[in-house]
C-alpha positions in Angstrom: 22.7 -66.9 43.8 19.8 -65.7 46.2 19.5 -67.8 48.9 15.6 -69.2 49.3 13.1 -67.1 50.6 12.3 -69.6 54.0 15.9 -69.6 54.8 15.8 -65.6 55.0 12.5 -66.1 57.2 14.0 -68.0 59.6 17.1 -66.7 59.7 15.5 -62.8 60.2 14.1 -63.4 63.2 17.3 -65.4 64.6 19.6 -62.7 63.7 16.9 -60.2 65.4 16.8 -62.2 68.3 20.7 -62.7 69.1 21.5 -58.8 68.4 18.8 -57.5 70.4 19.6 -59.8 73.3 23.5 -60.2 73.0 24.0 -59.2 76.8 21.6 -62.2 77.3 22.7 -64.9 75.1 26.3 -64.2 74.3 27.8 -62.3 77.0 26.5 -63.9 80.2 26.8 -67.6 78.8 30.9 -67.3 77.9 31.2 -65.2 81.4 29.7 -68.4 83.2 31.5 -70.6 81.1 35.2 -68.4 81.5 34.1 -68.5 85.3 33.5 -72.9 85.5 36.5 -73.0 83.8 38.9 -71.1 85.6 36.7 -72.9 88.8 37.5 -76.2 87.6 41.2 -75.5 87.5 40.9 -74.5 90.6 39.3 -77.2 92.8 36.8 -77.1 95.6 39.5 -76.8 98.2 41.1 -74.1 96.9 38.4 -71.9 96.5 37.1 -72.2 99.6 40.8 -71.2 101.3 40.3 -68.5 99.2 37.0 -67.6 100.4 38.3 -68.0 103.9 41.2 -65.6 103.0 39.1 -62.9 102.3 38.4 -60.4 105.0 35.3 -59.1 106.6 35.7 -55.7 105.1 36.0 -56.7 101.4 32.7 -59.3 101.9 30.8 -56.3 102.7 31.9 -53.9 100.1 31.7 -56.6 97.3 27.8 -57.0 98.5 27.3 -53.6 99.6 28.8 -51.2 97.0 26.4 -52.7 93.7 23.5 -52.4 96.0 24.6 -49.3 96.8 25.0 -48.4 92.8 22.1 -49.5 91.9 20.0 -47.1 94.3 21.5 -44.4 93.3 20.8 -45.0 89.8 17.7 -45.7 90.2 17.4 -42.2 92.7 18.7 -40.2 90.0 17.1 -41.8 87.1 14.2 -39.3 85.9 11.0 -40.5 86.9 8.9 -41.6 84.0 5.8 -39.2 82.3 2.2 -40.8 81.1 -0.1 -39.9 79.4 -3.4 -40.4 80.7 -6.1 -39.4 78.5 -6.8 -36.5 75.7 -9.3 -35.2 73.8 -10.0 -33.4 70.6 -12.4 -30.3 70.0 -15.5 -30.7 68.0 -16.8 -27.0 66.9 -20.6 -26.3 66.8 -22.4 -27.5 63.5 -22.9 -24.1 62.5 -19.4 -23.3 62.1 -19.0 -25.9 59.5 -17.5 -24.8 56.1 -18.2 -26.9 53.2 -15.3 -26.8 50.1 -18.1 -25.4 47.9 -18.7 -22.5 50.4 -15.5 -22.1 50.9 -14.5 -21.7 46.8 -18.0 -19.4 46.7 -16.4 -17.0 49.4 -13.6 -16.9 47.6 -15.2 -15.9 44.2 -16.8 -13.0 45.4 -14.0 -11.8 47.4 -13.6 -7.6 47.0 -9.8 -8.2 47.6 -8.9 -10.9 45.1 -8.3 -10.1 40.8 -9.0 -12.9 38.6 -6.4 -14.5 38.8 -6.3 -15.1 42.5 -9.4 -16.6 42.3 -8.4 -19.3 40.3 -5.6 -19.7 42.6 -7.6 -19.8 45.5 -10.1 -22.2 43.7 -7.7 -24.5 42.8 -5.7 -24.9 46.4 -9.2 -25.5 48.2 -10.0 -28.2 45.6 -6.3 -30.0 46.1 -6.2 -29.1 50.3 -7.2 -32.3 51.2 -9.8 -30.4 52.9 -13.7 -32.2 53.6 -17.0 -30.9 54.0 -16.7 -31.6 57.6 -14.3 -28.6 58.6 -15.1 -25.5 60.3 -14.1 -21.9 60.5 -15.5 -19.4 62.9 -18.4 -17.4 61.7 -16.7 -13.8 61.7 -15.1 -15.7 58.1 -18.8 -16.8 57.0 -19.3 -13.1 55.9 -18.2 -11.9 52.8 -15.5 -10.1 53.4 -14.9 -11.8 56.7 -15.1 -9.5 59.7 -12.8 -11.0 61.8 -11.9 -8.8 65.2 -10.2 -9.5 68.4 -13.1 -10.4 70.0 -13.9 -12.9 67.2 -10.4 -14.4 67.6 -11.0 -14.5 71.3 -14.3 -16.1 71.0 -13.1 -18.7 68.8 -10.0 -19.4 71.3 -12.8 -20.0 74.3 -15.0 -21.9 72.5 -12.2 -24.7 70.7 -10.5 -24.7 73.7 -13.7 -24.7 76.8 -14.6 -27.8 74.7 -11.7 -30.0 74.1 -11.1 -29.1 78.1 -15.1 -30.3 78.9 -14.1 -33.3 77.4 -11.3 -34.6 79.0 -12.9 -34.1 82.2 -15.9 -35.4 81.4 -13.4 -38.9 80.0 -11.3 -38.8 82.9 -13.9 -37.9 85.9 -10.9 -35.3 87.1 -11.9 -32.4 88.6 -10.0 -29.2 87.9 -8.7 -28.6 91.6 -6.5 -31.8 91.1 -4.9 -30.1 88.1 -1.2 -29.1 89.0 0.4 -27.4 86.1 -1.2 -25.5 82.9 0.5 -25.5 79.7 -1.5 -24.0 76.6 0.3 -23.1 73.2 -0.7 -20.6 70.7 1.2 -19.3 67.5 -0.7 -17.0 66.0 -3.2 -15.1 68.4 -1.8 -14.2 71.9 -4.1 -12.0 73.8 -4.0 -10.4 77.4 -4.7 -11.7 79.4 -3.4 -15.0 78.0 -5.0 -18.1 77.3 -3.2 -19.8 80.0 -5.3 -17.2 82.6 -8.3 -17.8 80.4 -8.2 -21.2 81.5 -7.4 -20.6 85.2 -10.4 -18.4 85.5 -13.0 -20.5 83.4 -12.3 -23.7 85.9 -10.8 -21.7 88.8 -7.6 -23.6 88.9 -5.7 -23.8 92.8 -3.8 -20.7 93.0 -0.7 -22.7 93.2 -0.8 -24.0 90.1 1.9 -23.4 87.1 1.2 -22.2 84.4 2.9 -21.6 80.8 2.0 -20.0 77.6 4.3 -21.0 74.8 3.5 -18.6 71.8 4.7 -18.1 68.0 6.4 -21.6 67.5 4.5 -22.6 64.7 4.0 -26.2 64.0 6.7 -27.2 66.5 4.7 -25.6 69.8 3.2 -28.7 70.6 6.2 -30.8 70.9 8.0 -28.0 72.7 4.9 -28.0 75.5 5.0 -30.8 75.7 8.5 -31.0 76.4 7.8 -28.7 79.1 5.3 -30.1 80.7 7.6 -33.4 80.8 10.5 -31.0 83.2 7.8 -29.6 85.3 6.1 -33.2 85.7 9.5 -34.4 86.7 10.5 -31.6 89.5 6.9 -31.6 90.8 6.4 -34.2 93.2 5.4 -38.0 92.5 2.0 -38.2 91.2 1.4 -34.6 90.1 -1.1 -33.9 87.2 -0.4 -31.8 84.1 -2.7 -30.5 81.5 -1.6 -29.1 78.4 -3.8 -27.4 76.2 -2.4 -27.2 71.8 -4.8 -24.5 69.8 -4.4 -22.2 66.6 -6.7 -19.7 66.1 -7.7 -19.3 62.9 -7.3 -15.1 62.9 -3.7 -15.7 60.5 -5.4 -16.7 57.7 -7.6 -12.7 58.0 -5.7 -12.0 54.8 -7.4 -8.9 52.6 -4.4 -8.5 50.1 -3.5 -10.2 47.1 -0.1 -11.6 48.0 -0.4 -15.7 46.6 2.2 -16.5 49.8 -0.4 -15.1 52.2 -3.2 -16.2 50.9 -2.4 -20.4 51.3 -3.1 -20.4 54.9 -7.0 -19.8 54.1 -6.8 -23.2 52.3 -4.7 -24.9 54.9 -6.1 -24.4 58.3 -9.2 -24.6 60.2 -10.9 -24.4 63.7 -9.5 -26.8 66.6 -7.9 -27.6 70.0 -6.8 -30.7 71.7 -6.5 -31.0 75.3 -4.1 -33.6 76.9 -3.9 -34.9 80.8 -0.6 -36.0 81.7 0.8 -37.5 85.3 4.0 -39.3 86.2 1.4 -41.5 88.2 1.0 -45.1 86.1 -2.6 -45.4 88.0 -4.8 -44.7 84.8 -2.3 -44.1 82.6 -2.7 -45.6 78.5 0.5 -44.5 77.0 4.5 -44.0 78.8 6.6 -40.8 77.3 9.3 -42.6 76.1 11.3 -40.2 73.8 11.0 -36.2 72.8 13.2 -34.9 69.5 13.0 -31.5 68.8 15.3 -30.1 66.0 16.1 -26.6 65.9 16.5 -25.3 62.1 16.0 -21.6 63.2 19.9 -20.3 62.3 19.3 -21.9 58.7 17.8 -18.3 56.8 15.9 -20.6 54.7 14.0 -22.4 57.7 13.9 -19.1 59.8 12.0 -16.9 56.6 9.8 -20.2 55.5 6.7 -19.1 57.8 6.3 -15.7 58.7 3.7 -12.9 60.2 4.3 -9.8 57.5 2.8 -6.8 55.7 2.9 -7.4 52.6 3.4 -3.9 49.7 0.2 -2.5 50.4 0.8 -2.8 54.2 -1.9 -5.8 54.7 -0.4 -8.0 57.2 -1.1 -11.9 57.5 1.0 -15.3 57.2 3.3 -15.6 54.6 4.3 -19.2 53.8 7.6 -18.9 51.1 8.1 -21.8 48.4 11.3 -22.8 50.6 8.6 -24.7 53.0 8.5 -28.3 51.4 12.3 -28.6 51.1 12.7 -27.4 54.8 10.2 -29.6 56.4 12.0 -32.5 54.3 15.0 -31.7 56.0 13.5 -31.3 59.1 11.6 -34.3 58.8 14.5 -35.9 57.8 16.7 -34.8 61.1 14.1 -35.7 63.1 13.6 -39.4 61.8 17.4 -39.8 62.1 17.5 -38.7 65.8 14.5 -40.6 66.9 16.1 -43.6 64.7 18.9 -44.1 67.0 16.4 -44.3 70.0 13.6 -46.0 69.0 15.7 -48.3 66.3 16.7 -52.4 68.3 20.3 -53.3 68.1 19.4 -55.9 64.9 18.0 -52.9 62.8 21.2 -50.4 63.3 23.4 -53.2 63.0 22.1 -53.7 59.2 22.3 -49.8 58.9 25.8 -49.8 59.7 26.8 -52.6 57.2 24.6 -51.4 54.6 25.8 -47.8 55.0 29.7 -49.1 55.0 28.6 -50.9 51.8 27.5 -48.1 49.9 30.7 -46.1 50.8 32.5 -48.9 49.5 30.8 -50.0 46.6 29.7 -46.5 44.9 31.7 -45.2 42.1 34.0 -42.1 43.3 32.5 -39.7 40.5 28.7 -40.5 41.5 27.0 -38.0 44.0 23.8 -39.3 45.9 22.5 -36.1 47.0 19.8 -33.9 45.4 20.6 -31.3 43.2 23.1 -28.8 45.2 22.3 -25.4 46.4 24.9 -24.0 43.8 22.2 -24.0 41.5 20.8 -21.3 43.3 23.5 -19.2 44.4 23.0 -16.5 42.1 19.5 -16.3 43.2 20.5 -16.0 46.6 22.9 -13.4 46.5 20.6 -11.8 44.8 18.5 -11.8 47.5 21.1 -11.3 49.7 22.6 -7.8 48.8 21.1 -5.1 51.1 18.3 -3.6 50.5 18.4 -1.1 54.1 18.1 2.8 52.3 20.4 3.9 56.0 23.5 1.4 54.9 25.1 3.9 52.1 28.2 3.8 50.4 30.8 5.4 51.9 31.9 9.1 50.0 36.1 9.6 51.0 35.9 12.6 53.2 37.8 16.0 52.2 40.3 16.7 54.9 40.2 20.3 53.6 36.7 20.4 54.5 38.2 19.2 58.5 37.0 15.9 57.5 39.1 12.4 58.3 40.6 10.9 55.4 38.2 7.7 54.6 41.4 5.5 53.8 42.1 4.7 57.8 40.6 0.7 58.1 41.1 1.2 61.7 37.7 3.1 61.7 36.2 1.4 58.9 33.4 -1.3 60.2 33.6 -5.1 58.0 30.6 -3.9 56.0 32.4 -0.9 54.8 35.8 -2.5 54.3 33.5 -5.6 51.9 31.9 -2.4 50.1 35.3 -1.4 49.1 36.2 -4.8 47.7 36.1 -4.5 43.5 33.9 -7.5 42.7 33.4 -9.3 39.0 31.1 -11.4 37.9 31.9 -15.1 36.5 30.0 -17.9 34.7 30.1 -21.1 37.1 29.1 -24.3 34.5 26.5 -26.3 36.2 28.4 -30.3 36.6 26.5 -33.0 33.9 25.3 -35.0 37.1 23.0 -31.8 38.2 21.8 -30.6 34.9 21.0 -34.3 33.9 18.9 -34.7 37.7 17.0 -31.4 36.6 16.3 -32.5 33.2 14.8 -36.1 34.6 12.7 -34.2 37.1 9.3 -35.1 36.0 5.9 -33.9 37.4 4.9 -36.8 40.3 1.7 -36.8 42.6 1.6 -37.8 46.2 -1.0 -40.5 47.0 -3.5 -38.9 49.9 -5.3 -42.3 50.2 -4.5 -44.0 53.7 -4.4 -47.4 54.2 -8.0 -49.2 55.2 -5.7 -50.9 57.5 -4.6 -47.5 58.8 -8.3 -46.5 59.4 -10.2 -49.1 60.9 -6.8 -49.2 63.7 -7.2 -45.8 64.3 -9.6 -43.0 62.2 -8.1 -40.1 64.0 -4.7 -41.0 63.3 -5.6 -41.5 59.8 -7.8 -38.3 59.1 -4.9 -36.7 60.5 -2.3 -38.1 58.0 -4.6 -37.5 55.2 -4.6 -34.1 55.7 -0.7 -33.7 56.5 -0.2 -35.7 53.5 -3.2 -33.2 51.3 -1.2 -30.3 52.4 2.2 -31.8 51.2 1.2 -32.3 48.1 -0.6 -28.3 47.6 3.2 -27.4 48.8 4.6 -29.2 46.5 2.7 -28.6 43.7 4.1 -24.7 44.7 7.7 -25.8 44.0 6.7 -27.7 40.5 7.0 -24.4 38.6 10.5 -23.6 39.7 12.0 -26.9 38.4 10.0 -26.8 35.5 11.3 -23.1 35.0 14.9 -24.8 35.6 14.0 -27.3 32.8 13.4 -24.7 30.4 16.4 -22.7 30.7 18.8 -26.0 30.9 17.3 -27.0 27.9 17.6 -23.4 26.0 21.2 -23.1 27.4 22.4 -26.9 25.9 20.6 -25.6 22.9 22.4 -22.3 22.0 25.8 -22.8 24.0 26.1 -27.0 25.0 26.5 -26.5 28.7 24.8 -24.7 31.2 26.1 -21.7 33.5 24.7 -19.6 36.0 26.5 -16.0 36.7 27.8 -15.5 40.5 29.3 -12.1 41.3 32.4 -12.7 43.7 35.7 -10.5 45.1 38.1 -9.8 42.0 40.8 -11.4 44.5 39.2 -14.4 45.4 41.5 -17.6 44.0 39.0 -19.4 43.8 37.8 -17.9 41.0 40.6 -17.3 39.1 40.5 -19.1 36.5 36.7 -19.0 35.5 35.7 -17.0 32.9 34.0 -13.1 33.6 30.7 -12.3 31.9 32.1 -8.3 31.4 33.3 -8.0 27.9 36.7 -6.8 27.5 38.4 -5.1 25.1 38.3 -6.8 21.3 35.4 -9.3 22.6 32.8 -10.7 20.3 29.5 -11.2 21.4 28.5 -14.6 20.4 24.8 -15.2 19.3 24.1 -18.1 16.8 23.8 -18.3 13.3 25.2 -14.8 13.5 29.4 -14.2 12.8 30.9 -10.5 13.1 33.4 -9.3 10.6 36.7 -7.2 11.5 35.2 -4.1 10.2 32.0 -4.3 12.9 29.0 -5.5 10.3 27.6 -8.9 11.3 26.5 -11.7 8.4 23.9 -14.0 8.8 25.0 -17.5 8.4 22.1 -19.0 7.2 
């Protein structure tokens, strides 16, 4: 029986209020009480012999050493980052690109067939994308003529005003500036934009600066990361500005790749510049926490974004269909580690008991997870046999010919020594929990409408989450056909054979594999196809 619904409302808060203060309200209270007690037993007189007992030398320590402590801690303790103002670049009006111009562009593109046009057409109209974006004018021609000193005009211009700005907000002049950090993925000229900077607002030669270049979406957390270290070994009341841009020169794509050709729908003109100071004079927000996590050794995460060429040697960004599940995991990661940092006592103290309660309470047979990445591994070998025209196979040499004899391992590399492994290939069944998630996988759409409540707190925050959230759901609508492709072939597998496989080439050695069936037909085998049986003598019969 639930209990009522004021009880939990009261009782919320109380629970809130005794975990997040424990030190407060349980600790310190039976100390004092343990201490009266044992004082009481005691008696007046017999703590003040004992007080009069003590020597000189242990008085002083007992008050001296936890001052002493709690300097140093508060010496070594870092000293604390704000932020004091930023600001956001607003292009000129006629670099604004309306949806409608942009799909027009697109249809009379020389580099894009039919059927990237519909493609192209359709991602603009789902972007999330308004009427109120822009794009330099080099990509206002058709084709666009974008050049290096296009892409460098468009870097002065997004950045010299987001820069203006915060001046202009802060009443700052640039002399009092003490470090430069600027951060740029995708164009990085030289000189860099870091010197651009110095020499538009003729910085103190003293100053340090840092360019931070081809971290993707992560470069602005990472500057500002740095800017935090440099902040705290410069001395007390130093002033930071860090400057986060990407120019728009990526998305220059004149090939037909579909990977390559996203980017045009996804990004647009803009800069933000941010003053930062460990002085508190001025200051609106504190740094409190910075998570970063690094997913570059995962091949999945490492190939998602890339700068390639694609057949016809046409280079440009290449976004792969792995995107959505990596930034989920990333996403994921992140929330967890910023969870245990941000989270109060009360609210970790639930997790715990609710997460010790699902151990406990779900069924040993039932798996939580998604759908494992065994479903793919044939795919991904696939992918991952080498393709390099220089790694050969080994030929045995002829040691009439003067040649070594190929048989010595001792000169054999691990490459050469796997090559020589005899491999097989076996049907893995796919387990009933998978094939039934795959199955139920149905087509859902994310909900781009923010909040009212979200917009009249804070329109730039929620223009910014519209869009984050437009672009999740373009990704996602990517990765729709591959499970929908899955569906089909589950379906026509339980169909013709009443399970579902998937064929993995392994070692003809490896025990683990033993016992699972090959997909090479040996000797005497029967092909089996339905509603067809084979007789002895090699005719088939049609059952029905």
């Amino acid at each position: 029986m639930a209990s009522p619904p004021h009880v939990n409302k009261h009782l919320k808060p109380l629970f809130q209020l005794v975990v997040n203060n424990f030190l407060v309200l349980v600790v310190a209270p039976v100390t004092a009480i343990v201490f009266l007690r044992k004082a009481a037993q005691l008696g007046p007189e017999e703590i003040l012999s004992r007080l009069h007992g003590l020597r000189q030398a242990h008085a002083l320590l007992a008050v001296f050493l936890p001052l002493a402590l709690a300097t140093l801690y508060l010496m070594s303790r870092p000293r604390s980052v704000y932020l004091v103002d930023y600001a956001c670049c607003r292009p000129n009006s006629n670099c604004r690109v309306s949806i409608g111009s942009s799909v027009e562009n697109v249809r009379f593109s020389p580099y894009l067939d039919d059927g990237g046009v519909d493609f192209m057409t359709r991602m603009h109209e789902r972007s999330g994308l308004g009427d109120q974006t822009y794009l330099h004018p080099s990509f206002h021609y058709i084709p666009p003529r974008c050049c290096l000193s296009d892409a460098r005009d468009e870097a002065e211009q997004v950045i010299f005003a987001a820069v203006d700005d915060l001046f202009a907000k802060t009443g700052i002049s640039p002399g009092a500036i003490d470090i430069l950090v600027t951060n740029c993925s995708g164009f990085n000229p030289t000189p860099s934009l870091a010197d651009i900077v110095v020499n538009k607002y003729k910085l103190r030669a003293d100053i340090r600066s840092v360019h931070v270049s081809g971290m993707g979406c992560s470069a602005g957390v990472i500057s500002l990361e740095v800017v935090r270290n440099l902040l705290q070994a410069a001395p007390r009341g130093a002033r930071a500005l860090m400057v986060s841009t990407e120019g728009t020169s990526i998305i220059n794509y004149a090939g037909r790749n579909r990977g390559m050709l996203l980017p045009h729908a996804l990004f647009r003109m803009g800069a933000a510049a941010v003053l930062l100071s460990t002085s508190k004079s001025m200051a609106r927000f504190r740094l409190m926490h910075i998570v970063r996590t690094l997913t570059a050794a995962h091949d999945r995460a490492y190939l998602c974004i890339s700068m390639k060429e694609d057949d016809e040697g046409e280079t440009g960004a290449y976004l792969s269909k792995d995107l959505v599940p990596v930034a989920g995991e990333a996403l994921k990661a992140n929330i967890m580690a910023i969870g245990s940092l941000v989270l109060p006592r009360s609210e970790k103290l639930l997790f715990a008991i609710s997460f010790v309660a699902r151990k406990l309470l779900q069924p040993a047979g039932e798996d939580a997870g998604l759908v494992p990445d065994r479903m793919m591994m044939a795919a991904a070998q696939k992918d991952e046999e080498p393709s390099d025209p220089q790694v050969q196979k080994i030929a045995p040499a002829d040691p009439a010919a003067g040649g070594e004899p190929a048989g010595n391992p001792a000169e054999l590399s691990t490459t050469e020594i796997k090559k020589k492994k005899k491999k097989k290939k076996v049907l893995i069944q796919v387990p009933d929990s998978d094939v039934k998630r795959v199955l139920s996988y149905k087509e859902e759409t994310i909900d781009t409408e923010v909040p009212d409540l979200w917009v009249r707190r804070d329109p730039e925050l929620a223009a910014n989450l519209g869009i984050m959230w437009a672009n999740l759901a373009m990704l996602k609508e990517l990765t729709k056909g591959r499970m929908l492709e899955e569906q089909r072939n589950y379906r026509e597998q339980l169909k013709t054979k009443g399970r579902v496989t998937y064929e993995l080439e392994v070692d003809e050695d490896d025990p683990r594999f033993k016992d699972e069936p090959t997909t090479s037909a040996g000797a005497g085998r029967r092909r089996y196809r339905p509603g067809v049986m084979k007789k002895q003598d090699g005719h088939t019969r049609k059952l029905n």
